[in-house]
Every structure is written in structure tokens, then in C-alpha cells.
N, C-alpha and C positions, 0 to 999 in steps of 0.2 A: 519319537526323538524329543529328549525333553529340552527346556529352551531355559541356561543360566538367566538368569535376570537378576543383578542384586537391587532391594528395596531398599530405599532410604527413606525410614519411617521418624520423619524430625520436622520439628518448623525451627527448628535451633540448632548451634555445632554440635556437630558429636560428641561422645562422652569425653574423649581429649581433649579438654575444652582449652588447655596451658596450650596446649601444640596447635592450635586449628583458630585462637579466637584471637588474631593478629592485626597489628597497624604498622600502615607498613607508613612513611614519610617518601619524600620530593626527589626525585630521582632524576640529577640531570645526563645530557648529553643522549640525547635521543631524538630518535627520527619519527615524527608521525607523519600519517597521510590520511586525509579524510576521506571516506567511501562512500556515495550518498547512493543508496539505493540497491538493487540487486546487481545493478548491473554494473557497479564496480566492486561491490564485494563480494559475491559468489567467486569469479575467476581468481582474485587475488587469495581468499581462503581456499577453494578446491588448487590450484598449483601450489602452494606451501604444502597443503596435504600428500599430495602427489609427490612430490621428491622430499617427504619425513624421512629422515634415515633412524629416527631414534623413539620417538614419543608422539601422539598426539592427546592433546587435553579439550573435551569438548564438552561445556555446558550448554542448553538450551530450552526456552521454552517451549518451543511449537515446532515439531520435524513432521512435514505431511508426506504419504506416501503420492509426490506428485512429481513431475521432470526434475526439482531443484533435490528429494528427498530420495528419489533412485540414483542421483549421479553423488549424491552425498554416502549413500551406503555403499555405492561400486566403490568409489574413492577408502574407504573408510577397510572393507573389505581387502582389497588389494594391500593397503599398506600393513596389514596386520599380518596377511599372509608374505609376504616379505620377511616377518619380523620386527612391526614397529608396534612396540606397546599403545594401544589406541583404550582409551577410556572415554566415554559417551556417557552425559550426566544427563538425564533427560526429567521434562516435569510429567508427572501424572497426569497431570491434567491437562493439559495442554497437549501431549504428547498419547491423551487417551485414547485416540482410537488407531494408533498401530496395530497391524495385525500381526496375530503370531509367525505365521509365513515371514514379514519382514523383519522381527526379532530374533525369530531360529538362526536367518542366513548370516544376520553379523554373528551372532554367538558361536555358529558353526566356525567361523572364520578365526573367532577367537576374541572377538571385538569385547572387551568388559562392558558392558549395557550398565545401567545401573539408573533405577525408576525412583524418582523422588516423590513418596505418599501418594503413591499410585492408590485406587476404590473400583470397587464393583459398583455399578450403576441399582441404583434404587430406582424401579419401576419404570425402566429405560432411561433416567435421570443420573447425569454423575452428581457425586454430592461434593465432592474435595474442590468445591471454591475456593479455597481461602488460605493464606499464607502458602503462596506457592514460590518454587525455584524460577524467579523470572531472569536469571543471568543469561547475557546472551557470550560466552567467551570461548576464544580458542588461541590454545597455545600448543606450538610446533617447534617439535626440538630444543627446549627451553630459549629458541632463538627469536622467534617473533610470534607476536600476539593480536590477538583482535578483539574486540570489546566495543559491543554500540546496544542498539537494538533490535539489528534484524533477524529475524526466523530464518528457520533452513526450510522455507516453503516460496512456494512458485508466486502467492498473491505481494512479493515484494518485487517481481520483475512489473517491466510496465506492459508487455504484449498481455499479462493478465487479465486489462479491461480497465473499469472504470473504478472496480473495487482497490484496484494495486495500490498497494501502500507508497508513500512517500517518507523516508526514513536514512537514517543517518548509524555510520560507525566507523571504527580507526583503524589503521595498521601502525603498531609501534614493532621499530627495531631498535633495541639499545640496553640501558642497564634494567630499565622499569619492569622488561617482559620477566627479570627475574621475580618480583614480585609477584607480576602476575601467573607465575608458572609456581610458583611458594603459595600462591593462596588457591590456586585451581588442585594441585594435590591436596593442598588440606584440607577442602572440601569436599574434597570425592573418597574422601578415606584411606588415600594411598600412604603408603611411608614417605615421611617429610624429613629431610638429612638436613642437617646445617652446611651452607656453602656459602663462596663466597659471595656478597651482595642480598644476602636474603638477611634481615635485622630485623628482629622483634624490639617494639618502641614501649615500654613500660607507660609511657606519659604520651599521652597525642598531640601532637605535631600542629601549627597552626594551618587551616586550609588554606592560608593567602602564604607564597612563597615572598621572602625577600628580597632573590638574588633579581638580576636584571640579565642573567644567564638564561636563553631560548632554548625552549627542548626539555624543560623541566615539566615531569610526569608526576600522577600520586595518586593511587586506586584505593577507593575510598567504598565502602558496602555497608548494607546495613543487614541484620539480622535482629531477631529476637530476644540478644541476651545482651551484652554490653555495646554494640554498636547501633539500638536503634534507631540514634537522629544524627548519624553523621552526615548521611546525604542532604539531608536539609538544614544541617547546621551548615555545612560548606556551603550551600544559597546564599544562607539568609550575612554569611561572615562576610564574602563576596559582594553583596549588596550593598553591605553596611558600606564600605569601601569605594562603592562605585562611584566616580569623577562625569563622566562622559555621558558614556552608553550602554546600555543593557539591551540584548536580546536574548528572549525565551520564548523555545518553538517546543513546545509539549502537547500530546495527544490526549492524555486527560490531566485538565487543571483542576483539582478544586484543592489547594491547600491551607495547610493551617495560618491561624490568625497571625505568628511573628514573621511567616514567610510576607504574607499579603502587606503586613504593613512595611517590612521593608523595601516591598515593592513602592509603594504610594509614597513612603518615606524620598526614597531615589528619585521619583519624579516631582516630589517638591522642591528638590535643592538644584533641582535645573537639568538631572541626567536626563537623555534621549531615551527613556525606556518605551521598547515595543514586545509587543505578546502575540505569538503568532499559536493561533487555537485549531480549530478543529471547525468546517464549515460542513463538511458530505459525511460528519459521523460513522461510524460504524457499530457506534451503542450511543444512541440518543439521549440514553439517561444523562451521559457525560458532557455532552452540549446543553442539555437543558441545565446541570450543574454551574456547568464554565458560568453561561449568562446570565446567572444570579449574583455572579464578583463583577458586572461589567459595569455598574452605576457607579459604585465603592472606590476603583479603580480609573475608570475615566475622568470624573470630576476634578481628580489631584494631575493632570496631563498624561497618564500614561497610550499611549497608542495603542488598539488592540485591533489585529488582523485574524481575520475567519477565512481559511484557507480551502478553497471550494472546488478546485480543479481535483481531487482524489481525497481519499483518508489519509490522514495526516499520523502517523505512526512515530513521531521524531521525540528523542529526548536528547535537546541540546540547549546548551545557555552561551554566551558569551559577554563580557563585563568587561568594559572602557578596549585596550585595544592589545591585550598579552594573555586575560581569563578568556577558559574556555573549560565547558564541560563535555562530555560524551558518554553515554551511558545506557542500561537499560532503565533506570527508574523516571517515571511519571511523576508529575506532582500533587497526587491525589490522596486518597487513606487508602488503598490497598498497597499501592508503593511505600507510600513514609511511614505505615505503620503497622503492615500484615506481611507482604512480601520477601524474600530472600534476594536483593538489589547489587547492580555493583556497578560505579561509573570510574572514569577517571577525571582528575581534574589536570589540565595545560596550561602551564607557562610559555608560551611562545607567542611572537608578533606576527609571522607568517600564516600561523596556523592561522590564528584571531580571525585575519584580513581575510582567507579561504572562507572559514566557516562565515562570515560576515557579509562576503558577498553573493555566497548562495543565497542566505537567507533573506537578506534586501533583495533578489531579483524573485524570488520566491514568494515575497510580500508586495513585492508591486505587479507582479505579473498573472499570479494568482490566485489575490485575495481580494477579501473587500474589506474596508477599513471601517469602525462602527464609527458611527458621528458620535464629537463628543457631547455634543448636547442630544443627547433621543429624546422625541417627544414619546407622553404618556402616551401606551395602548391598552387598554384592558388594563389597568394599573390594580383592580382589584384583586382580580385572577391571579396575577401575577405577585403578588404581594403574600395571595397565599399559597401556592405555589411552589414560592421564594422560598419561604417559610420553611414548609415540609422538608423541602429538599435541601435546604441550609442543614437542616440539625437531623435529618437520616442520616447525610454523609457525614457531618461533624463527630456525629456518635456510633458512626458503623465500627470502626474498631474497636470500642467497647462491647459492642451486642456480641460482636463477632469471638469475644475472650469469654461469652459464654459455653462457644464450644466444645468437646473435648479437642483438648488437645496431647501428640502423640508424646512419647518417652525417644528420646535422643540412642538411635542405634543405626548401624547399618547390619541389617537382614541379608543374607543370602537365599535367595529361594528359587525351588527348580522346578517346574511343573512344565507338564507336558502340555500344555493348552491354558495357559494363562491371560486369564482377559483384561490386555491394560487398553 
């Protein structure tokens, strides 16, 4: 039985690049609701999926074949066999060791699969590190959407253990999902119609909204060809702006020099900035990165929390008391400068105060706060150290454009035993 699978061999949009390489602007009068973890966002995505009478749009990093990835494919399975157009964007790499048995049964079903720069493993090693599909989105009936960080895998529930992540994403109902349902077609290859509330923006849009209107949305991505520093321009614009308070709860920090100083910036002129990190790692390299920025950063008053009760898997920010972000992107050079990203940015005061008091109970409950005066340890060690690991990371996305990289298509390929 052969198993469809279409390949999408690109670190870029596809060759339609007028039709697919889109900015979408501020969309009000919507409803969001924050999901913080598995266990408010699996039921709220698997029931949307469960009564789709029309479409589902699903991009994702990581789908394990584990309890949350069988009730994802039964779900996935059934509405296809209904009759609801189901499209499944998954990354290669991330998504590499699906087995063909679990690929045949959605394809059987009818499910469009579709593998972004999927590899065969070199000497048991996969090689496709690098500029990967790390969106995490799902849109249902062009009526509501979802968009954060979390995987369709069981280590985001908490009965997982000690490894369960800690991680954050949204349900929007309103005009925004049209956007986001305009930009999940035109990403997966599908035909994109002009309708009503879908606007392509010639010029882009400021990331800070005007209005003082709640409920205002604006899905902002990066990619490899004209969008590469929108996510981090919307930071660093955000920043510039900040009055109050700032919080940023990211899984890996290391970013560039205008984000950093806008941070240090903000805590000069008196905002409450706090930075809530990564303490129980789950890639060590990235903690040892984070706390090479923690001298630079402390000194000028910013707070910084090391979050130690689990991994901390969050991409979220919020700024004075209406900004908010949510998203899949990190703040590190694989996100801001190699990865396929997508967040949205929020206008609301409600939202703000939700996401704000998580993250304050989150920070006082289980972190630990670095002193701002550290005394020296091993100051030599660490100096060089600092060093290495300053300017590998600074320069990893250069080394990383030594690559090859692929030609923008979407493949169709059918093999009867294909190893993603």
C-alpha cells in the first residue's frame, strides 16, 4: 500500500511568492483565551476538530506517536472520513520518526500529510537541523484558531513527569482567524481565493496598534525571504515603547544585540522588566548561553528568573498593560534567523492581566531569582567560556548559510515504505 506524503522541499515560500509572501495588519474585535499547557489546550483543539464540518488546517512541529498523537490522528482520521478537508503540515525533523504504519492510516483516510524537508538519517544521525517549520497552528472551519507553542505530544501534559513542559497558546474566535486561515493555506500550498477580510498590506503595518479598542490581533512570521526580522522587530518596537512593565518568559534566550539593548534600555528609564529563563534545561547548551547575557542585563535593574520546577517551553512576552505576545518563536538564532516562526501580537487589557498573572505566580512560585550583584566564581573559566559561546551562537546563522540549501517547491511523493 503506497503511503501519499507530499514533501515540502523549501526553507522559503513557495514559488508563488505574490500569493503566499503576505502581511496581514491589526485585526479587531476578537476573542482570545489563553491555554497554558496540555491540559487546556489539547481538549479545546481536539473538540474544535471533532465537530469541523468543513476544513482543518494543521501545522506542527513535533507529533509523537504517544496518547496525545493517537487521539490526534483518530480525531484527524474521523473528520476526514466525514468529509472535512484535513491538511496536516508537519516538520521533518521534528516529526522524524513517524512510522509508516502511522502515515498510511491518515493518508488511507484521506488526511493530505505533507512533510516539510523531511532526510534520511546519515549513519543513524538525522542531518536536517536547521531552518525548520517550527509553527505551531490550527485552524478549524476558517472559524477559530489556535497558535502558541505547544506540540501534539504527551511531554506537554503534566502526569508526564518531571520532563513535562511548561508552555503557553491561544484560541482566537473573531476576524483575525481569517488571517490566520489566509496564511495557513498559503503555506501548505492550497489554493488561496480572495475573500472577504483577507488584505494583502503592500507596506507594513506598525507592530504597536493605536486604537485603545480590546481584542485587537496581528499574526506576524518570519521566514527566509522578505519577512526575516519581523518577530524581532515587533520586540524590540514594543520595547522601545514600554512605560511600565515587561515580561518575557522564553525557553531559549540568546538574542541579538538591538533586542538586548532594548531590554537594558527599558530598565533604565525605570520599567519593571522581568525575564523568566529556563532553570531544569532540556538542551544545556541554552542555559549555559542565556547566562552569558545575565551580567550585561542585571547590572542596568532588569529581574531575571530561572524557572526550576519543569522545562520551561514558553514563548510569550507582555509590555506595560494591553501588549501581549504568543507564539511559536524563541529568542535565540535558530528562531530569529533560521526557522519558519509565527506569533501573534494582542491588544487587549484583559488578556494582558491573564497572561501577567500567570506569569508573576509562575515566577514567584517557581523560580529562583538571580542576585543582582553575583559574586565572582571561577571568573576565568567563565570569561572564556562566555566568550566561545557568545560568538558560536552570534555566528551560528552564518556558518549555518554555508549549507546547501533547498529550491522552493512543493513535491508530491508516493512510496510504499518511506522513512520520515
Amino acid at each position: 500500500m503506497n503511503v501519499a506524503v507530499e514533501h515540502i522541499a523549501t526553507d522559503q515560500p513557495p514559488d508563488d511568492a505574490k500569493a503566499r509572501d503576505l502581511d496581514y495588519g491589526w485585526q479587531s474585535g476578537n476573542r482570545i483565551e489563553l491555554l497554558e499547557n496540555g491540559e487546556a489546550y489539547f481538549p479545546k483543539v481536539f473538540e474544535a476538530m471533532r465537530v469541523a464540518q468543513r476544513e482543518i488546517l494543521l501545522e506542527t512541529f513535533i507529533l509523537f506517536e504517544d496518547k496525545v498523537g493517537f487521539e490526534l490522528k483518530a480525531i484527524l482520521i474521523d473528520a476526514a472520513q466525514r468529509g472535512v478537508k484535513v491538511v496536516a503540515s508537519l516538520d521533518g525533523f521534528g516529526c522524524g520518526e513517524l512510522s509508516t504504519a502511522f502515515l498510511r492510516e491518515l493518508a488511507e483516510a484521506g488526511v493530505v500529510v505533507q512533510m516539510f524537508d523531511p532526510a534520511s538519517k546519515t549513519l543513524g544521525i538525522r542531518t536536517n537541523w536547521f531552518r525548520r517549520l517550527h509553527r505551531k497552528i490550527v485552524v478549524v472551519d476558517a472559524s477559530v484558531a489556535f497558535i502558541g507553542g505547544i506540540n501534539f505530544s504527551a511531554d506537554h501534559l503534566g502526569d508526564f513527569g518531571p520532563e513535562a513542559k511548561q508552555d503557553y497558546a491561544v484560541q482566537i474566535v473573531g476576524p483575525a482567524v481569517a488571517d490566520l486561515h489566509h496564511f495557513a493555506l498559503a503555506q501548505s500550498g492550497r489554493q488561496v481565493r480572495t475573500r472577504r477580510g483577507w488584505r494583502r498590506r503592500e507596506q507594513r503595518p506598525t507592530p504597536w496598534a493605536t486604537s485603545d479598542e480590546n481584542g485587537l490581533v496581528r499574526l506576524i512570521y518570519r521566514d527566509n525571504v522578505q519577512h526575516r526580522d519581523d518577530i524581532e522587530e515587533a520586540y524590540i518596537h514594543a520595547l522601545s515603547k514600554a512605560r511600565t512593565r515587561a515580561v518575557i518568559a522564553n525557553a531559549y534566550f540568546f538574542p541579538g544585540y538591538r533586542l538586548l539593548r532594548e531590554i537594558r534600555n527599558a530598565a533604565r528609564r525605570g520599567v519593571h522588566v522581568q525575564l523568566i529563563m529556563q532553570g531544569q534545561p532540556d538542551v544545556l547548551l541554552a542555559k549555559l548561553a542565556a547566562r552569558m547575557l545575565y551580567d550585561y542585563l542585571l547590572k542596568d535593574g532588569v529581574v531575571i528568573h530561572e524557572y526550576c520546577q519543569r522545562p520551561l517551553h514558553g514563548k510569550v512576552a507582555l509590555i506595560d498593560d494591553d501588549w501581549s505576545t504568543v507564539g511559536s518563536s524563541n529568542l535565540d538564532p535558530l528562531s530569529l534567523a533560521l526557522n519558519l516562526e509565527a506569533n501573534v501580537l494582542i491588544r487587549d487589557r484583559a488578556f494582558n492581566q491573564q497572561l501577567y498573572e500567570s506569569l508573576e505566580a509562575l515566577a514567584r512560585d517557581h523560580c529562583q531569582t538571580m542576585p543582582a550583584k553575583r559574586k565572582p566564581r571561577l571568573w576565568l573559566w567563565r570569561l572564556t567560556v562566555g566568550f566561545l559561546v557568545f560568538h558560536v551562537m552570534r555566528h551560528f546563522p552564518a556558518l549555518t548559510g554555508w549549507l546547501p540549501a533547498h529550491k522552493p517547491r512543493l513535491k508530491p511523493i508516493e512510496s510504499p515504505a518511506h522513512d520520515v
